[in-house]
C-alpha positions in Angstrom: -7.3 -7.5 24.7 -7.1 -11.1 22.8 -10.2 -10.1 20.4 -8.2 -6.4 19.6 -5.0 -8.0 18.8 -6.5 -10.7 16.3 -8.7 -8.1 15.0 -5.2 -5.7 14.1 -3.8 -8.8 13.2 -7.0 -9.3 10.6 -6.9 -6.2 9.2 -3.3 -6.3 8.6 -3.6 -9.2 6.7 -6.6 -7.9 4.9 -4.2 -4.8 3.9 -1.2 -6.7 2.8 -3.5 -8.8 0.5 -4.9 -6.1 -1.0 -1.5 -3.9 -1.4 -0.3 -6.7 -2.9 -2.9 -7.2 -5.5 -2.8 -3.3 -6.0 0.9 -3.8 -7.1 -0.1 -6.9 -9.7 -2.8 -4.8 -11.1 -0.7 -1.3 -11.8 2.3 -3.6 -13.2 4.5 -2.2 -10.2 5.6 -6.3 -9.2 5.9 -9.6 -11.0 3.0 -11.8 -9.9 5.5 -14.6 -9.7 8.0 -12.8 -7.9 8.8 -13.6 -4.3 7.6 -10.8 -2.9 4.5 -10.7 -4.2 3.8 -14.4 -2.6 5.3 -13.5 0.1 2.9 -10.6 0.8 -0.1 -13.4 0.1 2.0 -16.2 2.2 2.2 -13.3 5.1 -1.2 -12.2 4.7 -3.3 -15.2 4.3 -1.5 -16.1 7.4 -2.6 -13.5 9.5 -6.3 -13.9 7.8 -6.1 -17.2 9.3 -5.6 -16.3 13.0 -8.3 -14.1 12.6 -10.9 -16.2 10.3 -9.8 -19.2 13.1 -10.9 -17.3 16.1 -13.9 -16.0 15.0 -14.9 -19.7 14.0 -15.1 -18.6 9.9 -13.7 -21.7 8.7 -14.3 -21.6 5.2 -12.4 -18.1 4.7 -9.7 -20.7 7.3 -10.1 -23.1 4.6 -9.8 -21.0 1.8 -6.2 -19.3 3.2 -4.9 -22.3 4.0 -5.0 -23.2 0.0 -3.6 -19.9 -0.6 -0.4 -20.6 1.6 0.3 -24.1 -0.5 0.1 -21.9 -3.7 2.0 -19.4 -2.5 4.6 -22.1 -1.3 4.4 -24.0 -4.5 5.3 -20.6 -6.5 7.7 -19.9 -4.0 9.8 -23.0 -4.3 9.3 -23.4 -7.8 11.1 -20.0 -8.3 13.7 -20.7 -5.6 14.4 -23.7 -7.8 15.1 -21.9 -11.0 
């Protein structure tokens, strides 16, 4: 039961990436709005339960980097 819930929790990180990237890409959200790093904040968050368990640290690694950008855009606009 563990391995199925981190795998739905995977995929639905995997799926909030990508629906946020679709949104960039057909001009439908601001790359620096919230949302949009919000959706990469949530979703490289879920990616790293997954990548974690399964022992892929570098895709850990990698999400962990994406979270302090997201952060550092978040802030930043937060700010202004």
């Amino acid at each position: 039961m563990e391995k199925l819930i981190v795998d739905i929790i995977g995929w639905l990180g995997s799926a909030l990436l990508v629906t946020a990237y679709i949104l960039v890409s057909k001009k439908r959200i601001d790359p620096e709005a919230i949302p949009y790093q919000g959706m990469n904040l949530g979703g490289s968050i879920m990616l790293i339960v997954n990548s974690y368990y399964y022992g892929a640290f570098p895709s850990t690694a990698v999400n962990v980097v994406w979270i302090f950008i997201g952060l550092f855009y978040i802030s930043k606009k937060l700010k202004a």
